[in-house]
VEXROPA-271062 format. One record per residue (C-alpha): residue number from 1; residue in one letter; x, y, z. Coordinates in Angstrom, 3 decimals, padded with zeros to 6 digits. Example, Ala and Ser with C-alpha at 12.3 -4.5 7.8 and 13.67 -1.06 7.14 Angstrom:
2
node resi = 1	resn = A	east = 012.300	north = -004.500	up = 007.800
node resi = 2	resn = S	east = 013.670	north = -001.060	up = 007.140
This chain:
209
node resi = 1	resn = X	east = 013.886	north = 010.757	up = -041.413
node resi = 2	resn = X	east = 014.972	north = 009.757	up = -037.780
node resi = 3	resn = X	east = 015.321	north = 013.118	up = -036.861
node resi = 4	resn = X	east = 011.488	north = 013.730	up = -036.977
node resi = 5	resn = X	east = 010.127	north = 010.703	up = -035.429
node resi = 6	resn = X	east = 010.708	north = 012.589	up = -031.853
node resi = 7	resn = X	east = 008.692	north = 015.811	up = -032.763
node resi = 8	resn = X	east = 005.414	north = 015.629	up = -030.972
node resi = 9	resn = X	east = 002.175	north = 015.910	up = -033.719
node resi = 10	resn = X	east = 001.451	north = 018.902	up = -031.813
node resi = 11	resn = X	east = 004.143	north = 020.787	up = -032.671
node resi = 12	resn = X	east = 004.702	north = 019.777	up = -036.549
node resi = 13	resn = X	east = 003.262	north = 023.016	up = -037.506
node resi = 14	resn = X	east = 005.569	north = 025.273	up = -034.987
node resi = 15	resn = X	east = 007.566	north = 028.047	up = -036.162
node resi = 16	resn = X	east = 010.957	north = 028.776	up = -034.530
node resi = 17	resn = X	east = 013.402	north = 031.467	up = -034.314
node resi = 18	resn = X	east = 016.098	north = 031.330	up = -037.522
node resi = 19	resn = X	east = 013.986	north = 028.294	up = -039.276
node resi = 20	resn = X	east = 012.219	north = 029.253	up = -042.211
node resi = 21	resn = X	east = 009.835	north = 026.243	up = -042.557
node resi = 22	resn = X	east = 007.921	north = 024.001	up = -040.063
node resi = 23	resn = X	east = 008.366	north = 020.190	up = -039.456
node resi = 24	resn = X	east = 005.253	north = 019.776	up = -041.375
node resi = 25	resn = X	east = 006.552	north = 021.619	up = -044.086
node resi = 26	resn = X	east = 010.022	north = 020.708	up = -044.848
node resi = 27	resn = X	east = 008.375	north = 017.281	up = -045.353
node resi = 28	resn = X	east = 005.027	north = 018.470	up = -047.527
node resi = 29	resn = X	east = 008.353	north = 020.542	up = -049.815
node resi = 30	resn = X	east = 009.640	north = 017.066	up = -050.398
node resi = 31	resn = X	east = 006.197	north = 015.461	up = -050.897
node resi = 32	resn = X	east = 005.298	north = 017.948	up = -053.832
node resi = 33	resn = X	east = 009.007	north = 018.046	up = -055.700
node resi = 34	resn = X	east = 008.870	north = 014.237	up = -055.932
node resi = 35	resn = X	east = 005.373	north = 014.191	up = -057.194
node resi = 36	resn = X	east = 005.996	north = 016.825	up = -059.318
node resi = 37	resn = X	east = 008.628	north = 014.857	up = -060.841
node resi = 38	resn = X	east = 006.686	north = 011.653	up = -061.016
node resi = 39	resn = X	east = 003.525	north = 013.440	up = -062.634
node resi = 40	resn = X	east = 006.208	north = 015.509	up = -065.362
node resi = 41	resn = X	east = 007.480	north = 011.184	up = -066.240
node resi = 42	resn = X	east = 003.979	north = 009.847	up = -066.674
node resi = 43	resn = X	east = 002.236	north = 013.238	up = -068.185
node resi = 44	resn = X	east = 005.273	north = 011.956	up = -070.890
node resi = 45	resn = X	east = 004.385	north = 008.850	up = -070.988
node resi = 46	resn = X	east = 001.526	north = 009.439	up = -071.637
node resi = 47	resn = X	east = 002.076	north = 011.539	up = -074.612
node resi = 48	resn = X	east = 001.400	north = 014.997	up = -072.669
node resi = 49	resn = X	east = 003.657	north = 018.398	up = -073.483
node resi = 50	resn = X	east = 004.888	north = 019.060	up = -070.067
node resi = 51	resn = X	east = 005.322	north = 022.926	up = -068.710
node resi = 52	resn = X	east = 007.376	north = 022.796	up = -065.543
node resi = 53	resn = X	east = 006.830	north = 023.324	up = -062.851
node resi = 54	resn = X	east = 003.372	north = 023.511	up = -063.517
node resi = 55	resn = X	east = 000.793	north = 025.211	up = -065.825
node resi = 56	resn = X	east = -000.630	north = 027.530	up = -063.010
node resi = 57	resn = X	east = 002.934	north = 028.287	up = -061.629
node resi = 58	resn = X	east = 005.808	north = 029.708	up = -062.740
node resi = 59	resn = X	east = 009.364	north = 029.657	up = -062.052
node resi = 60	resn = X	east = 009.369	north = 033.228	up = -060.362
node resi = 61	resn = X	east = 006.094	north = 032.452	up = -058.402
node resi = 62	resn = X	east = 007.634	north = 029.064	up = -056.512
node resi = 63	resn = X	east = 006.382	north = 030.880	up = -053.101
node resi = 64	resn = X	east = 003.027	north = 030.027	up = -054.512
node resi = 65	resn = X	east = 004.054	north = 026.449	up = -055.803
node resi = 66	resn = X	east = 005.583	north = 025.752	up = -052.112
node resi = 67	resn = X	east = 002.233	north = 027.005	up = -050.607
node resi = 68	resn = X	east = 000.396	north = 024.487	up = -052.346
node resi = 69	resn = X	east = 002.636	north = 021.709	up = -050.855
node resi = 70	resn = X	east = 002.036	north = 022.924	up = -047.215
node resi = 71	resn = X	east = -001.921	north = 023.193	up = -048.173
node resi = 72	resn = X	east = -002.193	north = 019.816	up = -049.734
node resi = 73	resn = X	east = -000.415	north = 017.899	up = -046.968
node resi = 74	resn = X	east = -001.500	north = 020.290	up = -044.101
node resi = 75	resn = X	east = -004.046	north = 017.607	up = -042.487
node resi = 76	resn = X	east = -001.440	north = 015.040	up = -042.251
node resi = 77	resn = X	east = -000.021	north = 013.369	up = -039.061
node resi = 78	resn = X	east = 003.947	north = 013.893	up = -039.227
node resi = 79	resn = X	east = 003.901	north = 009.885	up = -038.971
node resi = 80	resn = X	east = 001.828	north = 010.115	up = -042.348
node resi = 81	resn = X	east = 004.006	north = 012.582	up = -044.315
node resi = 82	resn = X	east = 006.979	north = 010.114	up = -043.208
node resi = 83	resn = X	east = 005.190	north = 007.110	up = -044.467
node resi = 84	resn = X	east = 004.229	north = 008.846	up = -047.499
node resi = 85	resn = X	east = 007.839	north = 010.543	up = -047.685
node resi = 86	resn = X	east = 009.491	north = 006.846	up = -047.526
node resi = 87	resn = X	east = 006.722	north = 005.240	up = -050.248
node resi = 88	resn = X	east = 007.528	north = 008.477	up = -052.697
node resi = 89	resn = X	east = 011.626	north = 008.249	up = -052.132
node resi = 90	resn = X	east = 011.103	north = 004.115	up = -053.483
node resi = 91	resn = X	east = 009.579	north = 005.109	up = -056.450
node resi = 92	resn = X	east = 011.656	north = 007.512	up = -057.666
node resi = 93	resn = X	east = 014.514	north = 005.365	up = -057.144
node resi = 94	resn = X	east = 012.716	north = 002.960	up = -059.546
node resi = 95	resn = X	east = 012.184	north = 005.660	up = -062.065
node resi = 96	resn = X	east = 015.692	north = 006.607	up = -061.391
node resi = 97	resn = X	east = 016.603	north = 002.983	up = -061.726
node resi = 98	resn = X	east = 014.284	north = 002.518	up = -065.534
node resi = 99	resn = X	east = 016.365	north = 005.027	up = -066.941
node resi = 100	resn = X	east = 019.382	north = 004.386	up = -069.471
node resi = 101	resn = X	east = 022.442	north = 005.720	up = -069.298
node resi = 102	resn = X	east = 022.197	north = 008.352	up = -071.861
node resi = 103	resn = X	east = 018.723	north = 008.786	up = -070.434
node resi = 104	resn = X	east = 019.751	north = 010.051	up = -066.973
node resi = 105	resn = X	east = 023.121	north = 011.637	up = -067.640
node resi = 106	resn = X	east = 022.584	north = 013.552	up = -071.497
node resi = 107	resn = X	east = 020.529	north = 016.380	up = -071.745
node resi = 108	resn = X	east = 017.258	north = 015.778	up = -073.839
node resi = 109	resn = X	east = 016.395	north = 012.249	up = -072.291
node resi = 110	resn = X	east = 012.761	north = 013.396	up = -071.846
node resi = 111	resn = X	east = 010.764	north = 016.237	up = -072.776
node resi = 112	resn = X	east = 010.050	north = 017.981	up = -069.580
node resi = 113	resn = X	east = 013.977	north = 017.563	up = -068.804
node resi = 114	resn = X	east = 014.167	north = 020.031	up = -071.759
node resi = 115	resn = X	east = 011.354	north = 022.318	up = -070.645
node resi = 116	resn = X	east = 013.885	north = 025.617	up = -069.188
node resi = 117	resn = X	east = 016.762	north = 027.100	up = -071.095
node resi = 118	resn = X	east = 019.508	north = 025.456	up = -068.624
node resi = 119	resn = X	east = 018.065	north = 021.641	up = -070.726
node resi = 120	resn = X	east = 019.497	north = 020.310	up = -067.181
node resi = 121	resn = X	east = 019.902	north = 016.004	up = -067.690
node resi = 122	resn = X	east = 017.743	north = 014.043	up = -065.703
node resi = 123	resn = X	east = 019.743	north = 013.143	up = -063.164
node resi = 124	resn = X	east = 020.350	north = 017.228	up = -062.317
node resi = 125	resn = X	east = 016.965	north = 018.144	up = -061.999
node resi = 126	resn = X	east = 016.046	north = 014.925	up = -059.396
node resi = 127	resn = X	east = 019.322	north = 015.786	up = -057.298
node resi = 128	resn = X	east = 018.653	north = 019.922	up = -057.282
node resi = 129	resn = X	east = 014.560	north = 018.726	up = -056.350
node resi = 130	resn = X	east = 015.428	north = 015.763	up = -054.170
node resi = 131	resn = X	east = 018.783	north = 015.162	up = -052.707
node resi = 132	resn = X	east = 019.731	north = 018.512	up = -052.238
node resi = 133	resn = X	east = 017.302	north = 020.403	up = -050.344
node resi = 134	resn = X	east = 016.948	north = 017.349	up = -047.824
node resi = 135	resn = X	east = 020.214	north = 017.865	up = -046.731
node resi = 136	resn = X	east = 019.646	north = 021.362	up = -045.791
node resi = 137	resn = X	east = 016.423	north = 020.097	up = -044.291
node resi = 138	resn = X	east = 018.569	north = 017.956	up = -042.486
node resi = 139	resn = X	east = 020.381	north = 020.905	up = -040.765
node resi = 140	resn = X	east = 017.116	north = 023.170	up = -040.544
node resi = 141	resn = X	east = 015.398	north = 020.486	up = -038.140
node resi = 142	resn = X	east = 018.525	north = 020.034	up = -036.279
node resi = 143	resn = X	east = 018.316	north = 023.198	up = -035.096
node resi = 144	resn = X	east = 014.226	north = 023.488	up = -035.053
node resi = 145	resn = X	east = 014.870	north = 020.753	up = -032.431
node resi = 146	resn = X	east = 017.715	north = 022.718	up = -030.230
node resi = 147	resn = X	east = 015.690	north = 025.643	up = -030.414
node resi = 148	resn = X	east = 012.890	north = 023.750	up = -029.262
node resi = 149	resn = X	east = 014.892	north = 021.951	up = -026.543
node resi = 150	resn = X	east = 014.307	north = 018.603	up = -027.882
node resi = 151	resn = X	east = 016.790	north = 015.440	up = -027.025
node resi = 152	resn = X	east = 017.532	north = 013.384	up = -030.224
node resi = 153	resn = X	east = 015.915	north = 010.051	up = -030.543
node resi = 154	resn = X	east = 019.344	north = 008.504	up = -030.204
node resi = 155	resn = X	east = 019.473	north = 010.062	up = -027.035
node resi = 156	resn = X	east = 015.807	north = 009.478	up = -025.962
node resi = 157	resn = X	east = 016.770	north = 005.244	up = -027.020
node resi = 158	resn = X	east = 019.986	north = 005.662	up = -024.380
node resi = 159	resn = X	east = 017.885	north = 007.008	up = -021.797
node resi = 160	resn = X	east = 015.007	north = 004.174	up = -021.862
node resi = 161	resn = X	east = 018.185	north = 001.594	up = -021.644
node resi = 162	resn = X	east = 019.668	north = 003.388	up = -018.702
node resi = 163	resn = X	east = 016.416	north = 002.864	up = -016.561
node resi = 164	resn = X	east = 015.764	north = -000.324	up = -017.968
node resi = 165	resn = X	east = 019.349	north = -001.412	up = -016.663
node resi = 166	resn = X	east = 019.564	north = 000.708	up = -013.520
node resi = 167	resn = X	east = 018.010	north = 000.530	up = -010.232
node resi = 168	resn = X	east = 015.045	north = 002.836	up = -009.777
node resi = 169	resn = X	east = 016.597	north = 004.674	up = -012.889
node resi = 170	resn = X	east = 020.091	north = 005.582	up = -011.035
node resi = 171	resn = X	east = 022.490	north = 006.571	up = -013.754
node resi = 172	resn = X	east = 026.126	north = 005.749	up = -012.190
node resi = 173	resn = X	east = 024.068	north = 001.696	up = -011.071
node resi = 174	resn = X	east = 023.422	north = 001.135	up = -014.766
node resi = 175	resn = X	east = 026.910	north = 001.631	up = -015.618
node resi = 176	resn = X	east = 028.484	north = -000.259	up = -012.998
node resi = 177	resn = X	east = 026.213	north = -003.375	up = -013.140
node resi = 178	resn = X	east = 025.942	north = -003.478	up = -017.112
node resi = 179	resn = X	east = 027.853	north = -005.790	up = -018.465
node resi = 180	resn = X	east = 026.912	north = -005.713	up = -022.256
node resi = 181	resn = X	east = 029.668	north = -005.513	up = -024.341
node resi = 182	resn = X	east = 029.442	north = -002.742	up = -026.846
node resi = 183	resn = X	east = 028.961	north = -004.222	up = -030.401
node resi = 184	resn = X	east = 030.543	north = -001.778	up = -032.119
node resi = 185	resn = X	east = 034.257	north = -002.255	up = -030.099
node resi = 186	resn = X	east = 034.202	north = 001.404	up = -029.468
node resi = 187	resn = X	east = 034.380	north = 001.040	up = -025.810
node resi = 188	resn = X	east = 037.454	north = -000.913	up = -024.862
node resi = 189	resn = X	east = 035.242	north = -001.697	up = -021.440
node resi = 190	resn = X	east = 032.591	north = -004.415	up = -020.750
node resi = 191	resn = X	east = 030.464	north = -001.603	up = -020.580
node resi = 192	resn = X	east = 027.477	north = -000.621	up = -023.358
node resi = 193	resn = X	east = 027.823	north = 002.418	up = -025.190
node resi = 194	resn = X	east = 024.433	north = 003.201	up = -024.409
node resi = 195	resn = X	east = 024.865	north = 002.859	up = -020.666
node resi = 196	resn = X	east = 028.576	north = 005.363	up = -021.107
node resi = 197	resn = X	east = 026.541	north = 007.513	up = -023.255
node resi = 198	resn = X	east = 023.306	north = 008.011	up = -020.652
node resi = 199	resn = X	east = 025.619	north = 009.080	up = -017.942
node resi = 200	resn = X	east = 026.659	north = 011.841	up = -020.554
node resi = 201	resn = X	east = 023.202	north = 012.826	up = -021.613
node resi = 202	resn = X	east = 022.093	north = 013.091	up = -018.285
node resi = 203	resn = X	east = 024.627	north = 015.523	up = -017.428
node resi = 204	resn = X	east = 024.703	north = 017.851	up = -020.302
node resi = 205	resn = X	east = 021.699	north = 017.700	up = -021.878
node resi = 206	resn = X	east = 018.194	north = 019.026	up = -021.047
node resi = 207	resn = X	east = 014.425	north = 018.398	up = -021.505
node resi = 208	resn = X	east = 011.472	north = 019.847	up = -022.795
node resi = 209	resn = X	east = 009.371	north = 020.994	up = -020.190
């Protein structure tokens, strides 16, 4: 989730060339699959007959489905729909974690598991709704960010060290008078990778206006 905390609120609901979905809502489409997937465990639980996804959608109407993600979830702060996003991935690792073995990895090991004609196992239908489309979210915010000429937050952290070390924020001072040694041994030099990797961001990359 790192790669949204440096998207300005402002601009969670932007479009951009080649990316189908908006900061906002490639979070909201997480949101409603794991809550979907929570409320088909409980609605179990609790005894109900469970019609995936839902009784008002269909599988060939998901377009609707996804619309009333981005509705429900449209009022929130992107630091909300990360909070909420972090809170919702822990408890479906418990859920994922009360499960048996034949549970999880058998077909039939609950009711709405068997609700479509594939009778995916458990552990399909929370990887295919979970797991897998965050990694193409993953990619799809990537380049939301390039195309809105954003640095990374990596790169935003190396920055705020550079000035911090330098004097009156001169790149080439930082580097020369640092003398933290990097932690992860990847620089042979008694210089900080943060400090080597500043002088490179300041060179190649560019900001936002």
């Amino acid at each position: 989730m790192n790669e949204f905390h440096a998207i300005d609120d402002l601009d969670k609901d932007v479009f951009v060339k080649e990316v189908d979905r908006t900061p906002a809502q490639m979070i909201a489409y997480q949101l409603g699959w794991i809550n979907l997937i929570l409320s088909w465990e409980q609605d179990n639980k609790d005894g109900k007959h469970v019609i995936t996804p839902t009784e008002n959608y269909k599988w060939n109407n998901l377009g609707g489905l996804y619309q009333r993600f981005y509705d429900k979830y449209a009022a929130c702060s992107l630091e909300t729909l990360i909070d909420l996003f972090q809170q919702d991935v822990y408890k479906i690792v418990q859920l994922v974690e009360s499960y048996s073995d034949q549970e999880l990895f058998e077909p039939g090991g609950r009711q709405w598991a068997t609700s479509t004609p594939a009778n995916w196992p458990i552990w399909k239908w929370i990887h295919i709704n979970t797991v897998a489309p965050f990694k193409s979210f993953r990619t799809k915010i990537r380049k939301w960010k390039k195309m809105k000429g954003l640095v990374p937050l990596v790169t935003i952290n190396m920055i705020l060290h550079l000035l911090k070390r330098g004097k009156g924020g001169n790149a080439m001072g930082a580097y020369k008078n640092c003398t933290y040694s990097c932690p992860s041994g990847f620089f042979s030099t008694r210089r900080c990778c943060f400090c080597m990797a500043s002088l490179l961001v300041l060179r190649h990359c560019y900001f936002r206006p």
